[in-house]
Z-matrix of the N, CA and C atoms (Angstrom, degrees):
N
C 1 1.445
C 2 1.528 1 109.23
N 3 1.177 2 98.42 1 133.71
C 4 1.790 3 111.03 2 -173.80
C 5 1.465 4 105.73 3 -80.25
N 6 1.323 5 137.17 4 140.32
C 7 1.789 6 125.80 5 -154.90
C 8 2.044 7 66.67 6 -114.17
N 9 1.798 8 90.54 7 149.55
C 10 1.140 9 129.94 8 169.43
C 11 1.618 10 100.72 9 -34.85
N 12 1.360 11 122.98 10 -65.52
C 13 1.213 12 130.51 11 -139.39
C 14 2.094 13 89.96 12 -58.99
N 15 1.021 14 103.20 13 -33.61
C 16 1.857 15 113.50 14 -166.25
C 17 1.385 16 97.67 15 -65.15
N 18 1.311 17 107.65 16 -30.68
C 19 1.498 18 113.92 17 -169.18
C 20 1.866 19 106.09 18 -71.45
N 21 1.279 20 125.46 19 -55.62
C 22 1.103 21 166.22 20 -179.96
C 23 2.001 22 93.73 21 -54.66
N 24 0.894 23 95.15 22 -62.98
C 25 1.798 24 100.66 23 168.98
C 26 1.694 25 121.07 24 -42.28
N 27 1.852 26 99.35 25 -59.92
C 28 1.668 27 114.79 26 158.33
C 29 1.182 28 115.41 27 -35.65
N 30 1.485 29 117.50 28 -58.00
C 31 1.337 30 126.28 29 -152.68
C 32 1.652 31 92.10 30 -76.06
N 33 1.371 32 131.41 31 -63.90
C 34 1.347 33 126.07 32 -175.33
C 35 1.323 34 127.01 33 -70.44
N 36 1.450 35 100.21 34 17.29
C 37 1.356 36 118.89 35 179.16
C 38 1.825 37 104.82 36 -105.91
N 39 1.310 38 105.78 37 -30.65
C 40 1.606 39 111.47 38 -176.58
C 41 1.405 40 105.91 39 -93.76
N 42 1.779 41 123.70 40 -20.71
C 43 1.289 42 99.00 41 149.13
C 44 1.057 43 138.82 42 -101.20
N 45 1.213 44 133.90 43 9.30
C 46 1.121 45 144.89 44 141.39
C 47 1.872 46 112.78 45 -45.45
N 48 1.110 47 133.42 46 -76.07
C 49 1.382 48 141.80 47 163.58
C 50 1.540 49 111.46 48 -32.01
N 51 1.573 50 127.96 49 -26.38
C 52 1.397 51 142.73 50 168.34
C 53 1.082 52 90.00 51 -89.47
N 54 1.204 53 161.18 52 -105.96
C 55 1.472 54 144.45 53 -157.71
C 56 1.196 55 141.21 54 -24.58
N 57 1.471 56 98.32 55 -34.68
C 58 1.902 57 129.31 56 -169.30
C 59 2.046 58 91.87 57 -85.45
N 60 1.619 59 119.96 58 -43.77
C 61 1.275 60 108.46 59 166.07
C 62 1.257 61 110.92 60 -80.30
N 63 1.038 62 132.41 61 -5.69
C 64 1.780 63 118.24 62 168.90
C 65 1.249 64 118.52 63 -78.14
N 66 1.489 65 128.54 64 -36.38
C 67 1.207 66 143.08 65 151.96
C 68 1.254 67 127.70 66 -43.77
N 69 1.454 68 129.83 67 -50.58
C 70 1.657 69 152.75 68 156.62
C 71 1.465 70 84.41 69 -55.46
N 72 0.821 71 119.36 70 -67.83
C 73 1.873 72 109.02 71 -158.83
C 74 1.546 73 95.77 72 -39.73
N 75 1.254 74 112.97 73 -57.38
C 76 1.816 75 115.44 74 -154.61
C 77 1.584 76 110.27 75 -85.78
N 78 1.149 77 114.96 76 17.78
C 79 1.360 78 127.89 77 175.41
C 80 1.954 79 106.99 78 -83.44
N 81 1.103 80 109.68 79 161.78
C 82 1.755 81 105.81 80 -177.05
C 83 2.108 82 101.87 81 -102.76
N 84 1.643 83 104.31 82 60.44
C 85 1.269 84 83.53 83 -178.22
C 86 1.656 85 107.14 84 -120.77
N 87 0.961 86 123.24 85 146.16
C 88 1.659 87 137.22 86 -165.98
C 89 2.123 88 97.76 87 -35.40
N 90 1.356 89 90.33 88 148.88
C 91 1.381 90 109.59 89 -174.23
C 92 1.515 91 101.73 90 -60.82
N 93 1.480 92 142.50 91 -29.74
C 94 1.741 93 120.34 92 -158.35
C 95 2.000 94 82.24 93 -83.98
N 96 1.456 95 117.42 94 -58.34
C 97 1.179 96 107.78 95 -174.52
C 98 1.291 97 137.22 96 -6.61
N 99 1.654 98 86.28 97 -71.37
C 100 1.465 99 115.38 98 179.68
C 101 1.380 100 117.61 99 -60.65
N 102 1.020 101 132.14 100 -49.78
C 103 1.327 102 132.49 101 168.65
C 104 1.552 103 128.12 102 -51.22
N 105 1.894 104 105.43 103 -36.44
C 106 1.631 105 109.98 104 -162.54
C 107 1.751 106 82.78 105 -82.23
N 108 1.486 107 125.47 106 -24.67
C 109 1.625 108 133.05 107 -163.32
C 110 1.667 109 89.45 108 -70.66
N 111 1.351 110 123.85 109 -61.71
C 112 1.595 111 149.11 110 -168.34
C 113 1.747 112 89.57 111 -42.35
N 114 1.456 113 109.88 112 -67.40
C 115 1.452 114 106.64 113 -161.43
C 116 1.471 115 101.49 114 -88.36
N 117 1.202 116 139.26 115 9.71
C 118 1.202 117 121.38 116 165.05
C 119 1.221 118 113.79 117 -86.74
N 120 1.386 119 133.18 118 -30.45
C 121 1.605 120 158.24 119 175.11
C 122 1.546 121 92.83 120 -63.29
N 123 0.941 122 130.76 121 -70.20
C 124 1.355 123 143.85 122 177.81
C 125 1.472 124 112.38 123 -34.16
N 126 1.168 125 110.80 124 -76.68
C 127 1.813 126 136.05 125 158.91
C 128 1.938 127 103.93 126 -26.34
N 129 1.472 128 116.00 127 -37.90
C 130 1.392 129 109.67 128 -151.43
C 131 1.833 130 81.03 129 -100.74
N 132 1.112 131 115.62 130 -56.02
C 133 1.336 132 117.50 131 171.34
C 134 1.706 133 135.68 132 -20.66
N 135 1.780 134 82.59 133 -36.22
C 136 1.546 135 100.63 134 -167.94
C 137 1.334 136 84.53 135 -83.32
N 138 1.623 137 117.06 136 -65.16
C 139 1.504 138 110.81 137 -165.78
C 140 1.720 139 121.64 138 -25.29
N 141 1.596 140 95.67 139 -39.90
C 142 1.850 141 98.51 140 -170.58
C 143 0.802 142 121.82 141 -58.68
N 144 1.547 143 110.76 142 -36.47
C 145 1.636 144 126.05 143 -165.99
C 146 1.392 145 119.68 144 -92.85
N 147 1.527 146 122.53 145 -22.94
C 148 1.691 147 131.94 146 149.85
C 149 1.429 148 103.49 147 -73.71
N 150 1.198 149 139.82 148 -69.43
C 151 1.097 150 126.01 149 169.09
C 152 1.924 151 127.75 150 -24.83
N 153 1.256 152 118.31 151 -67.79
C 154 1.197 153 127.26 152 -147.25
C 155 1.792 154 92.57 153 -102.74
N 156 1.516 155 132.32 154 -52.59
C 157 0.935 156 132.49 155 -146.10
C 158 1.513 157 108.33 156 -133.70
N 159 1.415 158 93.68 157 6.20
C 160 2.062 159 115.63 158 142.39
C 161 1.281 160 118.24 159 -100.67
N 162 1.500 161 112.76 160 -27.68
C 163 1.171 162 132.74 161 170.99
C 164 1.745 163 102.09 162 69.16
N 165 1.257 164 103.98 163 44.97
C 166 1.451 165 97.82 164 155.45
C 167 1.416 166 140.38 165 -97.16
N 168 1.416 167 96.18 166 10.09
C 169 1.466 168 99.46 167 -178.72
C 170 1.491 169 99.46 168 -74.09
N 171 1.377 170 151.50 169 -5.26
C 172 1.195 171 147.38 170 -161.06
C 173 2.052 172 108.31 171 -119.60
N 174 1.506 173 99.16 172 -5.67
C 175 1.461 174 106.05 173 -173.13
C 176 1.485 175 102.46 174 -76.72
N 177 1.485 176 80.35 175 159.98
C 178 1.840 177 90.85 176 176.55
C 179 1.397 178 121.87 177 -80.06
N 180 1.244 179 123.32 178 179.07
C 181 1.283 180 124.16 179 -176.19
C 182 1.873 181 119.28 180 -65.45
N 183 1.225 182 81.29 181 -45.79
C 184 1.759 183 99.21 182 171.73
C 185 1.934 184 114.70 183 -58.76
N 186 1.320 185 115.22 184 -14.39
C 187 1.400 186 99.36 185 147.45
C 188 1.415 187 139.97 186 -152.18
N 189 2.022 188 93.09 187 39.20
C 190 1.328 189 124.49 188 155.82
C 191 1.357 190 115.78 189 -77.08
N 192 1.302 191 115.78 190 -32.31
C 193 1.754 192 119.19 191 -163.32
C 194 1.254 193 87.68 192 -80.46
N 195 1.708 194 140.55 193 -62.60
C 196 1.559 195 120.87 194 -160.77
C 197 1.297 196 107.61 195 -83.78
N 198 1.214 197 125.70 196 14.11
C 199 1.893 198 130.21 197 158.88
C 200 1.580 199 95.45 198 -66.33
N 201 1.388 200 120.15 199 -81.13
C 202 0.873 201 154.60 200 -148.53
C 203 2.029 202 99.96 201 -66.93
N 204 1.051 203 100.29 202 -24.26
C 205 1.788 204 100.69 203 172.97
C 206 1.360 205 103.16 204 -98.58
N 207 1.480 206 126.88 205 -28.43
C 208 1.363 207 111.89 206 -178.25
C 209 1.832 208 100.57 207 -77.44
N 210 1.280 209 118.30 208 -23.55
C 211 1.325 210 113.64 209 -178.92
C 212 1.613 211 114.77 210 -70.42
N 213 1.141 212 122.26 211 -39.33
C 214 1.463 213 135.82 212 162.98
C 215 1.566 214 113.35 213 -63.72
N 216 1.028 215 128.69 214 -40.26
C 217 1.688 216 128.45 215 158.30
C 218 1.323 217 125.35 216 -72.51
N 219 1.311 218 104.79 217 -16.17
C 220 1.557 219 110.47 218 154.72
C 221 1.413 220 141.00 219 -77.19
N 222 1.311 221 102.78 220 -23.40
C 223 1.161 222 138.33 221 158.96
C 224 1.245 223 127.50 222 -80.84
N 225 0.920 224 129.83 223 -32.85
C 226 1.600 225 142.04 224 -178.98
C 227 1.985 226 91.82 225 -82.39
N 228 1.230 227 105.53 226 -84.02
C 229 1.767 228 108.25 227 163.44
C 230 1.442 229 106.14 228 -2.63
N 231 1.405 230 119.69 229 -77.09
C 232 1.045 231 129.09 230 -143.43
C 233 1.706 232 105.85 231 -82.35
N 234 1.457 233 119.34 232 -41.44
C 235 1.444 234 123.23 233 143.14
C 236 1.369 235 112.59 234 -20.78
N 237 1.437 236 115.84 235 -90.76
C 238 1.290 237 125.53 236 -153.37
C 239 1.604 238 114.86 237 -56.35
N 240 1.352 239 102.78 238 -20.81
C 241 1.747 240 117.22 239 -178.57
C 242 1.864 241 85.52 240 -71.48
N 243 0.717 242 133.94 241 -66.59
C 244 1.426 243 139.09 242 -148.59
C 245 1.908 244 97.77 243 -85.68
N 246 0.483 245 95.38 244 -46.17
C 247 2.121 246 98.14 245 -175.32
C 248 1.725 247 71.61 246 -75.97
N 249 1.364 248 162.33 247 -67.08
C 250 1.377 249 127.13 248 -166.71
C 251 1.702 250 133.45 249 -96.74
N 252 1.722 251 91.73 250 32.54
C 253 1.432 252 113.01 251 172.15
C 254 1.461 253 94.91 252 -121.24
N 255 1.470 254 136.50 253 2.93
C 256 1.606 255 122.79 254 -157.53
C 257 1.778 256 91.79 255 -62.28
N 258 1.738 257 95.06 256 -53.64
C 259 2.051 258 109.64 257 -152.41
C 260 1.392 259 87.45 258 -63.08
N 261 1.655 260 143.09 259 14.40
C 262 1.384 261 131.77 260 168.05
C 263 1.497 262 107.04 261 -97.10
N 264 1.544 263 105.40 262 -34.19
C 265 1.095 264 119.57 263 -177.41
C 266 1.781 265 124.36 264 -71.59
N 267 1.473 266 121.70 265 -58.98
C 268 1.058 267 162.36 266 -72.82
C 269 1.692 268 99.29 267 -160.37
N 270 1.531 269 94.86 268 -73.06
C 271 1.111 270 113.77 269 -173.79
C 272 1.545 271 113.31 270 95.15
N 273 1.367 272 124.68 271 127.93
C 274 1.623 273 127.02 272 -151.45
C 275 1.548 274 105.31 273 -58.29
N 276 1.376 275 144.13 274 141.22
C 277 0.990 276 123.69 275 -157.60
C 278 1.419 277 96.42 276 -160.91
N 279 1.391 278 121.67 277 -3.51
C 280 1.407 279 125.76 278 -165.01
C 281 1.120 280 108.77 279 -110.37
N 282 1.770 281 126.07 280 -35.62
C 283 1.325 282 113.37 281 178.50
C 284 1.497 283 115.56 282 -109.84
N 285 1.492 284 111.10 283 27.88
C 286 1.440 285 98.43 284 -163.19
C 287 2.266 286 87.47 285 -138.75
Protein backbone atom coordinates (compact mmCIF):
# COMPACT_ATOMS: atom_id res chain seq x y z
CA UNK A 1 0.00 0.00 0.00
CA UNK A 2 1.22 3.35 -1.25
CA UNK A 3 0.99 5.85 2.11
CA UNK A 4 -1.05 9.04 1.30
CA UNK A 5 1.87 11.29 1.76
CA UNK A 6 3.36 9.81 -2.03
CA UNK A 7 0.08 10.51 -3.22
CA UNK A 8 0.05 14.18 -1.99
CA UNK A 9 3.73 14.57 -3.50
CA UNK A 10 2.01 13.62 -7.24
CA UNK A 11 -0.55 15.92 -6.65
CA UNK A 12 1.90 18.95 -5.72
CA UNK A 13 3.91 17.89 -8.28
CA UNK A 14 1.04 18.35 -11.08
CA UNK A 15 0.41 21.65 -9.73
CA UNK A 16 3.35 22.82 -9.67
CA UNK A 17 4.03 21.65 -13.56
CA UNK A 18 0.39 23.61 -14.15
CA UNK A 19 1.73 26.69 -12.79
CA UNK A 20 5.27 26.53 -14.39
CA UNK A 21 2.97 26.37 -17.95
CA UNK A 22 0.87 29.19 -16.84
CA UNK A 23 3.80 31.24 -16.25
CA UNK A 24 5.68 30.16 -19.72
CA UNK A 25 2.40 30.75 -21.29
CA UNK A 26 2.42 34.59 -20.21
CA UNK A 27 5.92 35.16 -21.08
CA UNK A 28 6.51 37.15 -24.70
CA UNK A 29 8.28 34.11 -26.34
CA UNK A 30 7.69 33.06 -30.12
CA UNK A 31 4.75 30.63 -30.85
CA UNK A 32 6.86 27.05 -31.89
CA UNK A 33 8.60 27.43 -28.33
CA UNK A 34 5.74 27.82 -26.50
CA UNK A 35 3.84 25.17 -27.71
CA UNK A 36 6.79 22.28 -28.03
CA UNK A 37 7.39 23.79 -23.90
CA UNK A 38 3.16 23.56 -23.50
CA UNK A 39 3.14 19.90 -24.77
CA UNK A 40 6.04 18.69 -23.15
CA UNK A 41 4.60 19.82 -19.59
CA UNK A 42 1.46 18.39 -20.72
CA UNK A 43 3.05 14.99 -21.98
CA UNK A 44 4.94 14.77 -18.38
CA UNK A 45 1.72 15.57 -16.54
CA UNK A 46 -0.11 12.87 -18.25
CA UNK A 47 2.64 10.38 -17.54
CA UNK A 48 1.99 11.01 -13.57
CA UNK A 49 -1.46 10.58 -13.62
CA UNK A 50 -1.59 7.11 -15.87
CA UNK A 51 1.26 6.13 -14.21
CA UNK A 52 0.66 6.85 -10.47
CA UNK A 53 -3.14 7.53 -10.19
CA UNK A 54 -4.09 4.83 -12.98
CA UNK A 55 -1.68 3.01 -11.32
CA UNK A 56 -0.10 1.50 -14.17
CA UNK A 57 3.17 1.68 -13.34
CA UNK A 58 2.62 -1.66 -11.34
CA UNK A 59 0.51 -3.50 -14.33
CA UNK A 60 1.51 -6.41 -16.07
CA UNK A 61 2.73 -6.80 -19.35
CA UNK A 62 -0.46 -8.31 -20.71
CA UNK A 63 -2.16 -4.89 -20.37
CA UNK A 64 0.75 -2.59 -21.01
CA UNK A 65 1.35 -3.98 -24.58
CA UNK A 66 -2.41 -3.19 -25.88
CA UNK A 67 -2.12 0.38 -24.05
CA UNK A 68 0.81 0.96 -25.72
CA UNK A 69 -0.45 -0.29 -29.45
CA UNK A 70 -3.56 1.62 -29.20
CA UNK A 71 -1.23 4.63 -28.40
CA UNK A 72 0.97 3.98 -31.50
CA UNK A 73 -2.24 3.47 -33.74
CA UNK A 74 -3.36 6.52 -32.56
CA UNK A 75 -0.71 8.12 -33.58
CA UNK A 76 0.05 6.64 -36.72
CA UNK A 77 -4.03 7.38 -37.60
CA UNK A 78 -3.63 10.64 -36.72
CA UNK A 79 -0.25 11.15 -38.83
CA UNK A 80 -1.47 9.69 -41.84
CA UNK A 81 -4.81 11.88 -41.70
CA UNK A 82 -2.60 14.95 -41.71
CA UNK A 83 0.64 13.91 -44.00
CA UNK A 84 -2.56 13.14 -46.54
CA UNK A 85 -4.25 16.51 -45.98
CA UNK A 86 -0.61 18.43 -46.06
CA UNK A 87 -0.92 19.02 -50.44
CA UNK A 88 -4.54 20.57 -49.19
CA UNK A 89 -2.85 22.41 -46.81
CA UNK A 90 0.61 23.12 -47.94
CA UNK A 91 0.36 22.92 -51.35
CA UNK A 92 2.12 19.80 -53.29
CA UNK A 93 5.64 20.43 -52.87
CA UNK A 94 7.29 17.04 -52.92
CA UNK A 95 6.84 15.78 -56.31
CA UNK A 96 6.85 18.73 -58.35
Amino acid sequence: MTPARFYIGIFGALVALTLITVLVSSLQLPTAPRVVFGLAVAGAKASLIVLFFMHLKSEREMVFWPLALTAFLFVFLLAFVLWSEADHIVGPTLGS
